[in-house]
N, C-alpha and C positions, 0 to 999 in steps of 0.2 A: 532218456526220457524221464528216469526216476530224479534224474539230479534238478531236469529242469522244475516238477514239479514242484520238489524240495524246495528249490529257491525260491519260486514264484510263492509258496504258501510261507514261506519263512518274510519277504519282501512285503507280503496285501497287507499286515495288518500296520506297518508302517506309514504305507500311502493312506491307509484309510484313519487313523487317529492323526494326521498330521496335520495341524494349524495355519491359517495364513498367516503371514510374517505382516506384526503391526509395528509401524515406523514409532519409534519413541519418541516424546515430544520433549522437545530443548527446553529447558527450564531456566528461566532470567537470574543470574549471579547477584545473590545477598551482596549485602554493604560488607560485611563481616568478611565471606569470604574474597572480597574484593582485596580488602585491610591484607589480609592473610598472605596472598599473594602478591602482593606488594611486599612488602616484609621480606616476605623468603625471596624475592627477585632481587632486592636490595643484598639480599644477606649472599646469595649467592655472587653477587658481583665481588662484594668487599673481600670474599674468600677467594675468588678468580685474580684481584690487584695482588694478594696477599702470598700467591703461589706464583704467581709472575714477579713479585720481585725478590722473591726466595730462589728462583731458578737461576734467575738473568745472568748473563756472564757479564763479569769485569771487566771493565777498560785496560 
């Protein structure tokens, strides 16, 4: 009986300070970081051709 009290007063003050959960609003992608990601999607490809033809086996 003592344990459960314990929990139960350890537990209230959680339930009772806790927040409803507020959905984050999606925010519209700058030109900038449009550029940015363009870039490094570019950059990563040219590094993907670059260790693919460093691996590849010979004929």
């Amino acid at each position: 009986m003592r344990s459960l009290l314990s929990t139960l007063f350890i537990l209230r003050p959680g339930a009772v300070l806790a927040e409803a959960f507020d959905r984050p609003v999606p925010a519209a992608q700058s030109a900038t970081a449009e550029f940015w990601f363009a870039l490094a999607s570019l950059s990563f490809l040219v590094a993907m051709v670059a260790v693919h033809l460093m691996v590849r086996r010979k004929p």
